[in-house]
Each structure stands twice: as C-alpha cells, then as structure tokens.
C-alpha positions as CSV (number, residue, x, y, z in Angstrom):
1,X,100.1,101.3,75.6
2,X,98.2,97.9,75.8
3,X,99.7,94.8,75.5
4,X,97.3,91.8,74.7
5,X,97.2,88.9,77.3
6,X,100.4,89.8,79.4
7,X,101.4,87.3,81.6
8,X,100.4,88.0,85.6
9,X,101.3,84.1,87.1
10,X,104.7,84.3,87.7
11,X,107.2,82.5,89.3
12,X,107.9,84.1,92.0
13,X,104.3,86.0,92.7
14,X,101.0,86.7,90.6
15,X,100.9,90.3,89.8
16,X,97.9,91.9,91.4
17,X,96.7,95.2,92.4
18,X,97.8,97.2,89.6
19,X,95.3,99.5,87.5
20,X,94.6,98.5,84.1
21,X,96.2,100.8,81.4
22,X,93.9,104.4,80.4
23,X,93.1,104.1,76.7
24,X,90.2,103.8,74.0
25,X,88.6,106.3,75.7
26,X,86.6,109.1,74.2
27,X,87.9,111.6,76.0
28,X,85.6,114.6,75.2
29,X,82.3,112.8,76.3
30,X,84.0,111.7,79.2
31,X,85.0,115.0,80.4
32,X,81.9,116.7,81.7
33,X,83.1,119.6,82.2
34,X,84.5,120.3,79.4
35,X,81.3,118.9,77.6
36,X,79.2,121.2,79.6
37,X,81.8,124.7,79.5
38,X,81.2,123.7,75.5
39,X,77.8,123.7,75.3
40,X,77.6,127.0,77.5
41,X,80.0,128.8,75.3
42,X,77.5,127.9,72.4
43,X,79.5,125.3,70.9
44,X,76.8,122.5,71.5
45,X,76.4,122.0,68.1
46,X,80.2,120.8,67.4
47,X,79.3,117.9,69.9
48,X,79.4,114.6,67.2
49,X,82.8,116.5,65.9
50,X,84.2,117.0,69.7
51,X,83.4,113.2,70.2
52,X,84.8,111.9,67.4
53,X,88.3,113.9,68.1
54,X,87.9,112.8,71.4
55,X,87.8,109.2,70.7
56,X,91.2,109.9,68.6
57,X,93.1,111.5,71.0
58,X,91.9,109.0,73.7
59,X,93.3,105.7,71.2
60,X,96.0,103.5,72.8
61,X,97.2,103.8,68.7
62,X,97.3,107.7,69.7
63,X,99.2,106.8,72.9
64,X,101.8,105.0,71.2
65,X,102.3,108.0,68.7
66,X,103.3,110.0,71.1
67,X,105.4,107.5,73.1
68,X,107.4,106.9,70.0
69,X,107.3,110.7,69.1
70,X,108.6,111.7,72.3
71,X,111.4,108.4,72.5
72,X,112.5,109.2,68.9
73,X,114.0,112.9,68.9
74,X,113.8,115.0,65.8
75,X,117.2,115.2,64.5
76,X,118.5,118.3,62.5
77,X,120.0,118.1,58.6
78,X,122.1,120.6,57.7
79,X,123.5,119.4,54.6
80,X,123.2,116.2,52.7
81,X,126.1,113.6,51.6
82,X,126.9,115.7,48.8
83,X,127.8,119.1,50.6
84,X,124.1,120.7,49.6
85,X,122.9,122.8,52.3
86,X,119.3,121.7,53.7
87,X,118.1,123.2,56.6
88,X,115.9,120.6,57.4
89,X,114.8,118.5,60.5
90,X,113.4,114.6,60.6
91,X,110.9,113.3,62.7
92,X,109.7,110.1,63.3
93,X,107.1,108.8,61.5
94,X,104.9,109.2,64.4
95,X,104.8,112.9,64.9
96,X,103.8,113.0,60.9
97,X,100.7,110.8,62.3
98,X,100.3,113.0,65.1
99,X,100.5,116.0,63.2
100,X,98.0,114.5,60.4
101,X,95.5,114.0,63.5
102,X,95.0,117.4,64.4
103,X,95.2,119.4,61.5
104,X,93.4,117.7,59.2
105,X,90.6,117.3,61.9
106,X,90.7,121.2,61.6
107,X,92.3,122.1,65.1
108,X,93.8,125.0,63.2
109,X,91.7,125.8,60.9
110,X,88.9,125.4,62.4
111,X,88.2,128.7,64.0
112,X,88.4,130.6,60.3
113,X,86.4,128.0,58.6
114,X,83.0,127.2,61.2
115,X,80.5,129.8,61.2
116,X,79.0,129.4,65.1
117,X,81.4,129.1,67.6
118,X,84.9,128.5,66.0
119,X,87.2,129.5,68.8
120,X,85.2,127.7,71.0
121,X,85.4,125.0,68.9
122,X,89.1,125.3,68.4
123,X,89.6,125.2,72.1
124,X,87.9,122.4,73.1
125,X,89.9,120.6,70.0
126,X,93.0,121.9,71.6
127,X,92.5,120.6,75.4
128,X,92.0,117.5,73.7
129,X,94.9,117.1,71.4
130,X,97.2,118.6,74.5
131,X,95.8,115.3,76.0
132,X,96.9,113.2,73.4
133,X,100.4,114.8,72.5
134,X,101.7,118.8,73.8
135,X,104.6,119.3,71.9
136,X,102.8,118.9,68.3
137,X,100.3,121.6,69.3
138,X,103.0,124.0,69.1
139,X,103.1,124.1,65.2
140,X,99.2,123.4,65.4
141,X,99.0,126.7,67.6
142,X,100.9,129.3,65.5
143,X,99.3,128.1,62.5
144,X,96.0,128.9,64.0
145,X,96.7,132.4,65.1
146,X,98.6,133.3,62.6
147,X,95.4,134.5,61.1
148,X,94.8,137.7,62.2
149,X,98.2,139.2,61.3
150,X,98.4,137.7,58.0
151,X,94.9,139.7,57.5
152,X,97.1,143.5,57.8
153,X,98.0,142.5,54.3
154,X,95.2,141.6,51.7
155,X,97.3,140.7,49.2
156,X,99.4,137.8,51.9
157,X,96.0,137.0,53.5
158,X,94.3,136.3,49.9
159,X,97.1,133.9,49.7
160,X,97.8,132.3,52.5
161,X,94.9,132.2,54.8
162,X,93.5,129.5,52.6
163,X,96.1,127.5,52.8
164,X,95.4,127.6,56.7
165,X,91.7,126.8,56.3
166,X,92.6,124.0,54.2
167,X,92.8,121.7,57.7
168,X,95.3,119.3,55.5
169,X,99.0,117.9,56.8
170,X,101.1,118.3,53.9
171,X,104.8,117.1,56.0
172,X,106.5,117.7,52.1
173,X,109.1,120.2,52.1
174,X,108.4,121.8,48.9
175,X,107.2,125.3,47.7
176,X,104.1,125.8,49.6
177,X,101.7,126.8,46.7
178,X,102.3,123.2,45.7
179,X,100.8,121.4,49.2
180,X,97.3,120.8,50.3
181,X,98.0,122.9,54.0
182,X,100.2,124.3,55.6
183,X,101.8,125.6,58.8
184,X,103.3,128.8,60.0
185,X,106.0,129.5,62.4
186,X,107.0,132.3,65.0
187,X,110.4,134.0,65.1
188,X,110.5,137.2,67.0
189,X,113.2,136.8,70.2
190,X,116.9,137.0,69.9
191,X,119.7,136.5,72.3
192,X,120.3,139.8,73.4
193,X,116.2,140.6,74.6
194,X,114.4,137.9,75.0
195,X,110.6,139.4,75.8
196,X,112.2,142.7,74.7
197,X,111.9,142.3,71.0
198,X,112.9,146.2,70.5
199,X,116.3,145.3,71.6
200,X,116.4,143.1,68.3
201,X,119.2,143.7,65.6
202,X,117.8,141.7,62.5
203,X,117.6,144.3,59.9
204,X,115.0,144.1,57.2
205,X,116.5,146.3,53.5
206,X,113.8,146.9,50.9
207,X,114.8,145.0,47.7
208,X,114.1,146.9,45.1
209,X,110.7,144.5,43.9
210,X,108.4,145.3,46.8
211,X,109.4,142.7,49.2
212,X,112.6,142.9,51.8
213,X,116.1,141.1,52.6
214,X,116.4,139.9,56.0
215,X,119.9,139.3,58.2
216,X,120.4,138.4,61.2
217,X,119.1,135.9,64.3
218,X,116.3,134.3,66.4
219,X,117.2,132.5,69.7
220,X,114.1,130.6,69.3
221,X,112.1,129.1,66.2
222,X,110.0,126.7,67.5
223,X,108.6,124.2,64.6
224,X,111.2,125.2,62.2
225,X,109.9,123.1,59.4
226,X,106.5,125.3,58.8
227,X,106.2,126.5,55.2
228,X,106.4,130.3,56.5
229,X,107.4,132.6,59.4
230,X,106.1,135.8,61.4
231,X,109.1,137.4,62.3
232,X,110.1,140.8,63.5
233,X,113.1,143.0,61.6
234,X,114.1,146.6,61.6
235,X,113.7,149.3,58.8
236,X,114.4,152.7,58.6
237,X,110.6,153.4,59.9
238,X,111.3,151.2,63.1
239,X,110.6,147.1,64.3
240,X,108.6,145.6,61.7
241,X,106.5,142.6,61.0
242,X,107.9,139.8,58.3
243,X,106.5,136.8,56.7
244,X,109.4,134.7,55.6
245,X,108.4,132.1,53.8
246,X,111.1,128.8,53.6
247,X,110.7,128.8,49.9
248,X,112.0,132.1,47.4
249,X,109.0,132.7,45.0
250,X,111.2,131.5,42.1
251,X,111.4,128.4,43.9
252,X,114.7,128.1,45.4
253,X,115.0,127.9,49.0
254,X,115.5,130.7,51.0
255,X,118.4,131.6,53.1
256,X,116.8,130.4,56.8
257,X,119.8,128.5,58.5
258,X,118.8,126.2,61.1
259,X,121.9,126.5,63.5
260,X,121.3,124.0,66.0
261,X,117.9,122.3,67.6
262,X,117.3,123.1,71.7
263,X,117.5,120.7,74.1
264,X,114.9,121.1,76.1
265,X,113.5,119.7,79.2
266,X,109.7,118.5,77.8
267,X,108.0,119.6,74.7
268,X,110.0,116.9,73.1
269,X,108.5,116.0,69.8
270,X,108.0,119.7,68.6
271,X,111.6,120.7,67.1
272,X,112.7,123.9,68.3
273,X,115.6,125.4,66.8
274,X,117.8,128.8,66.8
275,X,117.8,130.3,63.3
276,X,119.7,132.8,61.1
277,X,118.4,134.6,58.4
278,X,121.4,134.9,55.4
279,X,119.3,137.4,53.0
280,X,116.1,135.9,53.4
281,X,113.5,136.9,51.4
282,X,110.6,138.3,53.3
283,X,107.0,140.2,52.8
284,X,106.2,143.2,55.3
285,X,103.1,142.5,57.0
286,X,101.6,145.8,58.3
287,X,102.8,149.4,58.9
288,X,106.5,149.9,58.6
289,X,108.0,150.2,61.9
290,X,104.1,148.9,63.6
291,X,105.5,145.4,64.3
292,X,104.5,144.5,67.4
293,X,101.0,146.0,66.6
294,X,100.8,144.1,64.3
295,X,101.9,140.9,65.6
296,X,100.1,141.6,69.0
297,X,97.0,139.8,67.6
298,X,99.0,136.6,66.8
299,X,100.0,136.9,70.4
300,X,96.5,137.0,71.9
301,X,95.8,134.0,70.2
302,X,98.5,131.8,71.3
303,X,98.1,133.1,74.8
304,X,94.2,131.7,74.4
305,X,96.1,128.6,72.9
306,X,98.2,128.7,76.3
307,X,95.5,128.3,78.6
308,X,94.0,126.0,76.9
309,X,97.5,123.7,76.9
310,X,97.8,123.8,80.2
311,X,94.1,123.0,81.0
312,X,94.7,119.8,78.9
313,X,97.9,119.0,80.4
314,X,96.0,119.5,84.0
315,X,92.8,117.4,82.9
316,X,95.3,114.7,81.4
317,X,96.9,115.0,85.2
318,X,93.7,114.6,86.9
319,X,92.5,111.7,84.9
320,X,95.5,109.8,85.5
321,X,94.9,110.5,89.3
322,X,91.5,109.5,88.9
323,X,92.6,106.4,87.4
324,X,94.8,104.6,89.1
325,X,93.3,105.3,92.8
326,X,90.0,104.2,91.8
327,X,91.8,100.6,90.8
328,X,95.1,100.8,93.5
329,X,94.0,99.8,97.2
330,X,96.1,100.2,100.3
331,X,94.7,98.9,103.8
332,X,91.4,96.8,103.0
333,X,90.6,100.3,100.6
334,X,90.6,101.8,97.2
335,X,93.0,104.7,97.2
336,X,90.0,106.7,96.7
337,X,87.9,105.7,98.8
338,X,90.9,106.7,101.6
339,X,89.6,110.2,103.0
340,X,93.0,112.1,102.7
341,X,93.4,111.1,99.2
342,X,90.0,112.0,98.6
343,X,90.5,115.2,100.0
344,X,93.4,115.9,97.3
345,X,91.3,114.4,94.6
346,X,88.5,117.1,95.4
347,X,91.2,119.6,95.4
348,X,92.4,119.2,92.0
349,X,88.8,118.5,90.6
350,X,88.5,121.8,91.6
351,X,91.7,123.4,90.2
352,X,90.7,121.4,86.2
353,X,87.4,122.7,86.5
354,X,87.9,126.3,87.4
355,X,90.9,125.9,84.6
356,X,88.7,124.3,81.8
357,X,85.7,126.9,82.6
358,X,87.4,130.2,82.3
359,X,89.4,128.7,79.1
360,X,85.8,127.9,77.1
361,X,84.6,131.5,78.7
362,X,88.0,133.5,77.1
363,X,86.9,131.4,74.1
364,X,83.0,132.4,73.5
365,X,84.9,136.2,74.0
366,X,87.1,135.7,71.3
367,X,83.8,134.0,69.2
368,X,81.9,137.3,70.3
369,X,84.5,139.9,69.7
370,X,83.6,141.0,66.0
371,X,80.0,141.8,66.9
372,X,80.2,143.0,70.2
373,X,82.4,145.5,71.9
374,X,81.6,144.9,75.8
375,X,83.2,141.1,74.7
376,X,86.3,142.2,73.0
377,X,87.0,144.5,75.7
378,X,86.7,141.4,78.3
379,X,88.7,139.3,75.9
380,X,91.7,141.4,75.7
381,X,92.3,141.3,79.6
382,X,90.6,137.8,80.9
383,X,93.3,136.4,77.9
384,X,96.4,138.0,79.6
385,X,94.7,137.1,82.9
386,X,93.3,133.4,82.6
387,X,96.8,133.2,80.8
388,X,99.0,134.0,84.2
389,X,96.8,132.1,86.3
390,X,96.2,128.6,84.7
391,X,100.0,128.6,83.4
392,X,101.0,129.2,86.7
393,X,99.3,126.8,88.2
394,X,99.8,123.9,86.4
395,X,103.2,122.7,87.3
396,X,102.1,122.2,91.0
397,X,99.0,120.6,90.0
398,X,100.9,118.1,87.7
399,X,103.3,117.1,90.9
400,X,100.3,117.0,93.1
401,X,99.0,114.2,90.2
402,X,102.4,112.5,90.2
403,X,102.2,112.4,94.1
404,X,98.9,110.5,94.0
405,X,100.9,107.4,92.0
406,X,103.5,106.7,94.5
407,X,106.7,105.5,93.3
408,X,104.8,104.8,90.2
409,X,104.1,108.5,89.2
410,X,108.6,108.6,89.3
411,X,108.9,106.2,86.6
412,X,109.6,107.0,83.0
413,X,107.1,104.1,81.6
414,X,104.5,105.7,83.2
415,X,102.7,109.0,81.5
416,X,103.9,111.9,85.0
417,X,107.3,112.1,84.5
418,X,106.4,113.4,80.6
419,X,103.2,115.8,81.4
420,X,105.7,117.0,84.3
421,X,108.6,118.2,82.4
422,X,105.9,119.7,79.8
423,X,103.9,121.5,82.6
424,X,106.2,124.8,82.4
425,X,105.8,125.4,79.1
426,X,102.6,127.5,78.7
427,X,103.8,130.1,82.0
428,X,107.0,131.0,79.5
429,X,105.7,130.8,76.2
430,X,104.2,134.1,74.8
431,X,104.9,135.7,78.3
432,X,106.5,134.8,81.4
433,X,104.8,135.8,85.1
434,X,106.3,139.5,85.1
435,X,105.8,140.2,81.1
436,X,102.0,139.3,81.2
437,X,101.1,141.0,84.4
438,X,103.0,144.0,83.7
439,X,100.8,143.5,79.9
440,X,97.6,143.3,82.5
441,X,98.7,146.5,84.0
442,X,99.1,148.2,80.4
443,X,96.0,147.2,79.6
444,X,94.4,148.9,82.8
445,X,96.2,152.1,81.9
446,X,95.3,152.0,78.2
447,X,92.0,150.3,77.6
448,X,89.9,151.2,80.5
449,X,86.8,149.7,78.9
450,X,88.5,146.2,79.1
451,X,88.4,147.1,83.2
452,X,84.6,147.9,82.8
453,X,83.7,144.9,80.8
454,X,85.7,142.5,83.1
455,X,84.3,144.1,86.4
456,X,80.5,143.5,84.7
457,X,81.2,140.1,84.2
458,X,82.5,139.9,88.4
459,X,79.0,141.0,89.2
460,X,76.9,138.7,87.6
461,X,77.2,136.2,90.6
462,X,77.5,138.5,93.3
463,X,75.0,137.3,96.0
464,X,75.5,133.6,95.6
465,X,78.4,133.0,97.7
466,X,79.7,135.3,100.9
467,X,83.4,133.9,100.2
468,X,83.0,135.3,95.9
469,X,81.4,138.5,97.4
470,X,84.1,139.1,100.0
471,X,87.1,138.4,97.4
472,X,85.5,141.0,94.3
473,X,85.6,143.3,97.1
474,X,89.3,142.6,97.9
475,X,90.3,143.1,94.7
476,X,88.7,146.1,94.4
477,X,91.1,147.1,97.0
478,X,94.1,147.1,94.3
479,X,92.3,149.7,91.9
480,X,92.4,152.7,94.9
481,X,94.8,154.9,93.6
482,X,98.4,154.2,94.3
483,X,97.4,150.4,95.1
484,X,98.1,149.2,91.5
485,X,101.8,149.3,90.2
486,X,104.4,146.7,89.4
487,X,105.1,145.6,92.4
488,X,101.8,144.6,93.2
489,X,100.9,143.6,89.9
490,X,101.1,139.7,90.6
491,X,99.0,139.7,93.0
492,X,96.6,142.0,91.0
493,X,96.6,139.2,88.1
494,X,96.2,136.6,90.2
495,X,93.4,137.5,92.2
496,X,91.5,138.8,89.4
497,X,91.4,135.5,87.5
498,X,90.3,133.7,90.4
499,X,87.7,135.8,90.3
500,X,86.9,135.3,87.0
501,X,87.6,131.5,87.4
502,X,84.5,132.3,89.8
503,X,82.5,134.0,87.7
504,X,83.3,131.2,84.9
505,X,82.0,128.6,87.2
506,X,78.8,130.6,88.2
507,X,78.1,130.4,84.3
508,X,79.2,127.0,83.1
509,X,79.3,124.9,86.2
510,X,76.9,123.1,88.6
511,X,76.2,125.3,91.7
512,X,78.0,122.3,93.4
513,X,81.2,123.5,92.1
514,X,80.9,126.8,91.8
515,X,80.2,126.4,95.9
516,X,83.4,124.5,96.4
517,X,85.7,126.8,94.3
518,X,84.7,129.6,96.6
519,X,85.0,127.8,99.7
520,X,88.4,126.2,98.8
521,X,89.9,129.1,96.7
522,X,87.9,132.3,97.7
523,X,87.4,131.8,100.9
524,X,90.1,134.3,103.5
525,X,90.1,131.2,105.5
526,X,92.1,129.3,102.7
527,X,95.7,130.0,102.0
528,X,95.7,127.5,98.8
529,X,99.2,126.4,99.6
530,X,98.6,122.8,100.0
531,X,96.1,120.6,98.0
532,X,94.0,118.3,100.3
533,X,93.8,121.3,103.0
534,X,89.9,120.8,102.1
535,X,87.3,123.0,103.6
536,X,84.0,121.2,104.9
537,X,81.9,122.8,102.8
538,X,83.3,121.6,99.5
539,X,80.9,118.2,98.2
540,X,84.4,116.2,97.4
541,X,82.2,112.8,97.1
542,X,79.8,114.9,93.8
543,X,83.0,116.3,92.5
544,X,84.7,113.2,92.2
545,X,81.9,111.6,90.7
546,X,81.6,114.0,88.4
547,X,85.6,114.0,87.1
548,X,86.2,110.3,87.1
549,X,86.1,109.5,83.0
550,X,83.0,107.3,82.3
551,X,84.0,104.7,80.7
C-alpha cells in the first residue's frame, strides 16, 4: 500500500534508507521473461491484453485488495436468524473485487474462448493474478479446467461450458442459469483416503428421472460458494464422476452442507470448507464407474494451473528481492551491488526463469495437443513433471527471498510472511511429491510415446552445453532396466524436469541463461543445496539486469 506524503522528520531521527513501496507497476511488461517465454509459445499476439492485466494486478488499489482479503477472513453461514438453513460463506468486499479482476478479464475463460494460443494465454494470465492475490485463483483454476470433463457429457457441456466462457463474476447466490458467469468447484477426497479416491464411500443412487442422489462427505471443498461441483460417488458400475450443482433444477437449493471452513496456514482469502452431501441432486458425467477417467483431464489442467501458481508466487518473491536491495544499502553499498548478495540474487534469477520457461513450454503443449500427437504425448508427462519440480521448489526459494529483507522479510506488514505461508500450496494440491512421481512412473509404464516425445524434446539442445549433455545422459541412466521403480522415482522426476527446465531455456531464453542454468543446476560440480553457492561461469551482473522490473 502507498500512503501519500508520510511523514520521515521525526523527533527522534529522519527515517532514511528504506525502499519505496513496489506498486503501479505493469507487471507483465516488466517481466522479460515471461514476456519473451510468451512470445515463444506463440502467444505474441495477446501482448496489449497481457499488459493491460499486468498493469491491474501490479495497482497499489490491487494490493490493498488483497491485503484486506487476506486480513478479513471469509466467515461461514449456516443458517440465518430465522432457523433457515444457508450454506453459505461471506467474503469481504474485496475478494468480490478480486474475483471480478480475473474472471471477467477472462483468466478462466480464456483458454475455450481465444482461437491462437489460449492456454498460453491463460498461463501467462495466471502468473500474473498469482502475483496480485493466490488464494482467489483457486476458484479461478477449477473453473478453467473444469472444461474438458464437463465435455464427456454433451448435453452438461451445451449448458454449462458457456457459462464458463462467459469471463463474467456473477458473486449472487442464485440459480445459475440466472447469472452472467459462473464458477465450478472440486470435491473428490474424503477423510478416510485422501489421494486414494477409491477408498471413498459417498454413494451415488439413480433417481428415477435420469439424474442421481448423492450422500455422503468431502474433507475438502475448496471455493465452496461455486455455482456447481465435480465430484466423485459410487454406483453399482464403480467410482463415478458427478456434477452437483448448488441449485435443484426446480430451484430450490440442494442439500450440500457446508460443515465447517479450514483453517489453514496461507491461501487465506479462498474459503475452503469440508462438505456433506444430504441427497444432493447430481448429473453423471461420463461412463458409470470411469470416474477418475473422466476427471483425470480436470486434473491435468489444474496441475498446469499449479505450476504456473508457484512460478508467480516465485517471480512475486524475486521481485520483492529485487526491490528492496537495489534501494537498501549496508557499508558505503547497495545491497545489490554487495557480491554475496549478488550471488543469491543470480541464483534465484535463475530458479524464476527456468520456472516461468518450462511453465509457457507445458502451455504451447497443451495449445498444440488437439492437432498434434508428438505434443500431447509431451504434455501428459512434462505436466506431471514440471508440476513436482517447480512445486517443490518454491518454498525454499520464497525463504531464500524472505532472507534477502532482513528482519524486514519477518514482519507481517511486509508482503514474505504471506507469499511464505502460501508457497506450499501448489506441491499438495492435485498431487503431493509421492502421488505425482509415482503418476510419472505410470505414465512411463502406460504411455511410452509420452517417453519418446519428451526424450525428442531433450535433444534439441544437445551440443550447446557439456554440463546439459552430461546430465541427459545421467538420466538416461534411470530407464536401464531395473533402475526405474518407486524408490527411485523422485529422483527420476526431478532430474527429468531439470532437464526439461534446460531444454525450456534453450528455446525461450537468451543463451546467457540457458548457460547459467547449466552451469549452476546441471553441472555435477553443483549440489544445489544452497543458493548463492554460484559457479564462475554464470553472468550474475546480465541476469540481474535482466530480472529487475523496469519501471
């Protein structure tokens, strides 16, 4: 937030030395790499729209949103003063502004509604508005991928997936063929499974009219005021896919109980609840007893939606970095102009760039996937992939960020302490560690053409750097038979997105940086433990340079 004309001559000393406040920034054009992984991907010509979101999500106004969002918990109503059960959840007015921001600027609907380049697109709107706010893009995440399994069902699709494309935030809680947008929830784990959604016991009976009655529970229901819910129930076939709408056609509302809001430790403006169904009304999406298939592409969108949360939440790390030790001095120098902090600086340029490549890279695959099969094979493992990886790497990056302010960054008026407690968030939603490497190592076994299509993008820079050339050769090491199993599956995922962090970099990035990722992440030499352990060969001064927001 910035105040106008605060007072610095004070009685006791004149306040000096302290940054200026990061706002009214455009933070799209600011962020060359992301501006350049954009236009690389082939989404170029969504540069005016990119700029114009950016300068939104940059806004001291937009700051103060989520300051106030965040401050002002959503608070859960059960019943009114009468005795009338509601079911419904309150948020400041702030979040509705929030909300309002992204979808009707399309983050959602964007990718179904934009002829060239729409996930790209999407993605580049979603690193942004993770920037700007993270827990609102949680509602503004489901709604987006909730596309492709709403299309197993023409008749849902015809009727809903309008209502996505619509890019409109409608915050009424009414029927929702009476709003101009909507959103759509998830419901799928329970308290018994967790990850292991066939251990569910919600039961799905048909009702006699086509559609189905739901009982039972969800241990988590994130964003439990959306107008409709992919959920997972079992029939006599088996686990099933459900859209459960919060309103019964006849207009009555449906029996969804919101038990209780979670605590959480970030994400604190998205409402997250536990839920019971009490004979919900629900519509099967899919094959009876084909649930997860069916849901599985919902998933590989939110896990593209993951990456892309946590490359914002690192890039919204760096800049704050960037920030205040380019205007904080200590011994006659600017923080950044001291050479250990500049090493650490380099070091996490590196980390946001190699993050924001191989995010815009998993995005042009999922723009490509409908007309060409060598991309859809390389998007359904560099998602899973790119996904462990840049999750996983975010909350050390964050701290490393938080380091760089000094007692400053430990602070709650500051911005760290808030993108710190969110920075866990995208390595457990849709898949902890273990569930997506053990996913990687299902894929392997069942879609050997996703293996091909992601080794044939590992050789495209082979040649250019000894350190890339020695490390796709390690990891070929892991597919000898009896090499690759679940115990070494970990270090299977996480060396093969480096690699394809690599290959990423080769395509979007200067040579500069594609030169120090390999030295400083590829390189046997480096351990990675310990940013600021900087090898000579890295150009910290042009990476710098080239992160620093111009502003």
């Amino acid at each position: 937030m910035q105040h106008y004309a605060p007072q610095s001559e004070l009685e006791t000393h004149t306040v000096s030395n302290q940054p200026k406040a990061f706002g009214d920034v455009d933070l799209f054009a600011s962020d060359r790499a992301l501006k350049g992984a954009v236009e690389k991907a082939g989404g170029g010509v969504h540069a005016a729209k990119l700029s114009a979101f950016g300068k939104r999500c940059g806004a001291f106004e937009t700051q103060d949103w989520s300051r106030q969002a965040q401050e002002n918990l959503p608070k859960l109503k059960s019943f009114d003063r009468f005795g009338h059960r509601l079911d419904e959840v309150e948020f400041h007015p702030a979040y509705h502004n929030l909300m309002s921001l992204g979808l009707d600027s399309g983050l959602s609907a964007s990718a179904w509604n934009t002829g060239d380049a729409g996930h790209v697109l999407h993605g580049a709107m979603m690193i942004l508005m993770n920037q700007a706010d993270a827990g609102v893009t949680c509602p503004m995440s489901m709604t987006y991928a909730c596309v492709p399994a709403l299309q197993a069902d023409p008749e849902i699709a015809a009727k809903w997936v309008p209502r996505v494309q619509a890019a409109s935030y409608d915050p009424r809680f009414i029927p929702a063929d009476q709003k101009t947008g909507v959103t759509i929830g998830m419901a799928m784990t329970e308290k018994q499974g967790g990850s292991d959604v066939r251990a569910n016991t919600t039961r799905a009976v048909p009702d006699g009219q086509g559609a189905y009655i739901l009982t039972g529970h969800k241990w988590f229901c994130s964003a439990p005021m959306s107008d409709a819910f992919l959920t997972l129930a079992y029939t006599d076939e088996g686990l099933t896919c459900f859209l459960v709408p919060r309103w019964k056609p006849d207009g009555t509302r449906n029996g969804i109980h919101v038990m209780r809001l979670k605590d959480k430790m970030g994400d604190k403006s998205n409402a997250s609840s536990e839920i019971e169904y009490h004979g919900a009304w629900a519509e099967r999406l899919g094959e009876a007893g084909r649930g997860v298939r069916t849901i599985i592409d919902m998933v590989q969108h939110t896990r593209y939606d993951c990456i892309l949360g946590s490359t914002g939440g690192i890039r919204a790390a760096l800049v704050q970095a960037l920030w205040h030790t380019s205007q904080r001095r200590a011994f006659q120098k600017a923080l950044i102009d001291q050479p250990a902090m500049r090493a650490v600086l380099a070091d996490l340029v590196i980390e946001s760039e190699a993050a924001t490549a191989i995010a815009m890279r998993v995005g042009a695959s999922l723009d490509r996937a409908a007309t060409d099969e060598q991309e859809a094979a390389f998007m359904r493992l560099a998602t899973p992939l790119a996904k462990y990886w840049v999750c996983k790497r975010q909350p050390g990056f964050v701290y490393e960020a938080l380091e760089c302010h000094g007692g400053a960054g430990y602070v709650e008026e500051g911005p760290m302490p808030r993108l710190y407690r969110q920075s866990p968030l995208n390595a457990i939603w849709e898949g902890s560690g273990n569930v997506i490497a053990l996913d990687v190592l299902r894929a392997l076994s069942r879609e050997p053409d996703s293996l091909e299509a992601v080794q044939a993008e590992l050789k495209k820079p082979l040649g250019r750097h000894h350190a890339y050339d020695a490390h796709v050769g390690r990891l070929a090491e892991y597919l000898t038979p009896g090499n690759l199993h679940e115990g070494t599956a970990r270090g299977f995922a996480r060396d093969a997105a480096l690699a394809l962090q690599g290959a990423a970099l080769h395509e979007m990035a200067p040579d500069f940086v594609f030169e120090a990722f390999c030295a400083q992440r590829l390189s046997s030499d480096r351990n990675g433990l310990l940013y600021g352990d900087v090898s000579p060969d890295v150009d910290q001064a042009h990476l710098i340079e080239r992160a620093i927001p111009a502003v």
